[in-house]
C-alpha positions in Angstrom: 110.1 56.2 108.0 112.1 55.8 110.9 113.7 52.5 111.7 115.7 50.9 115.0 118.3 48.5 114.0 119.0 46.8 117.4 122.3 44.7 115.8 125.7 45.5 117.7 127.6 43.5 114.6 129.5 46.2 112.8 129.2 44.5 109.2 125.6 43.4 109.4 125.3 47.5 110.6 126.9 48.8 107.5 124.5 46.7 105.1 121.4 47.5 107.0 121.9 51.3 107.3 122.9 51.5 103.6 119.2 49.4 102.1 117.8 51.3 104.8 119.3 54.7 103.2 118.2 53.6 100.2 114.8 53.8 101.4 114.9 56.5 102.6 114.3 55.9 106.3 116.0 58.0 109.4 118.5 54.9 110.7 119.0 54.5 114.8 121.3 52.3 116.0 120.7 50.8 119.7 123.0 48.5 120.9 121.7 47.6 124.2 118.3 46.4 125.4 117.4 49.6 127.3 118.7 51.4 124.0 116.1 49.9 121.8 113.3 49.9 124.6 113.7 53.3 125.3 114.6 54.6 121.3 111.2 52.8 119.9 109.0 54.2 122.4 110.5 57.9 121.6 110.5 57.7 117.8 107.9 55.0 117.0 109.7 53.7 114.5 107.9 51.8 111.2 110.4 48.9 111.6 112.9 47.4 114.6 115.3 45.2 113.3 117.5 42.6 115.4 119.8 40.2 115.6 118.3 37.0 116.9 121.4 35.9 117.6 122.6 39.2 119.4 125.1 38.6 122.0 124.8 42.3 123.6 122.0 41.9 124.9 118.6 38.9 125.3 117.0 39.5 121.6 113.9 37.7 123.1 113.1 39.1 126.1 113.6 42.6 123.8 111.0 41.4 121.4 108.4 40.6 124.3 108.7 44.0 125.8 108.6 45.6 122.4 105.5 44.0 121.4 104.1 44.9 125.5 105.5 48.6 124.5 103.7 48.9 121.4 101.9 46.2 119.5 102.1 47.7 116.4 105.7 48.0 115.9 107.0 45.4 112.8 110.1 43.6 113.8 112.3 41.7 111.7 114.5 39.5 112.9 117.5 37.6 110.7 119.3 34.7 112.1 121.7 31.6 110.8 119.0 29.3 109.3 120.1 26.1 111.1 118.8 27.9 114.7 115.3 26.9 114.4 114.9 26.6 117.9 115.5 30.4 118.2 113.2 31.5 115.4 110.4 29.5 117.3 111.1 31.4 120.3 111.4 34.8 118.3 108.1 33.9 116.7 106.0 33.3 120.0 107.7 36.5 121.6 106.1 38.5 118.9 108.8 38.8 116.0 106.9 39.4 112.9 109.2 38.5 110.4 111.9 35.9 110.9 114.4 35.4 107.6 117.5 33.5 107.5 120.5 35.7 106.9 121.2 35.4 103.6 117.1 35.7 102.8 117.3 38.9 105.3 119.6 40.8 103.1 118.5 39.6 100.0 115.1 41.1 100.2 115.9 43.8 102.7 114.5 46.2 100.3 111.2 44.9 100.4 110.8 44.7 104.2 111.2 48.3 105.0 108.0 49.3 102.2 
């Protein structure tokens, strides 16, 4: 299993890459737009997970063109649970799963089965 983790945020990197470990998934890191783009269309990863709230790059706009890239890709997205405005958006771009943070990490495990 092979999974992007498109998040720039050096602690929420750390706790990704060690469930993901765990699992036994092959961990990518992309921290720009282009970096993700071009890294899930090389490895066709099981799983991209991003940062809604991403500041590097437009976490939207990447969803869409995943999704145009490959339809079948499964991205999970976490984000504070009082931005419901961005979940809606991440949800009509194409982001499969949407979890507040604390939710995201609590079942992190389960995600990447």
């Amino acid at each position: 299993m092979v999974v992007v983790i498109a998040v720039t945020d050096l602690y929420f990197q750390a706790k990704i890459i060690e469930v993901a470990q765990q699992a036994r998934g092959d961990i990518v890191l992309a921290s720009t737009q282009d970096a993700v783009l071009e890294q899930t269309r090389e490895l066709e990863p099981s799983h991209v997970i991003i940062d809604l709230d991403e500041k590097a790059f437009d976490a939207i706009d990447t969803i869409k063109q995943l999704k145009e890239q490959n339809a079948s890709v499964h991205i999970v997205g976490f984000v504070s649970h009082v931005q419901r405005d961005l979940q809606a958006r991440a949800k009509l771009a194409g982001c499969d799963d949407i979890l507040a943070r604390s939710a995201f990490f609590t079942n992190l495990a389960g995600l990447l089965q």
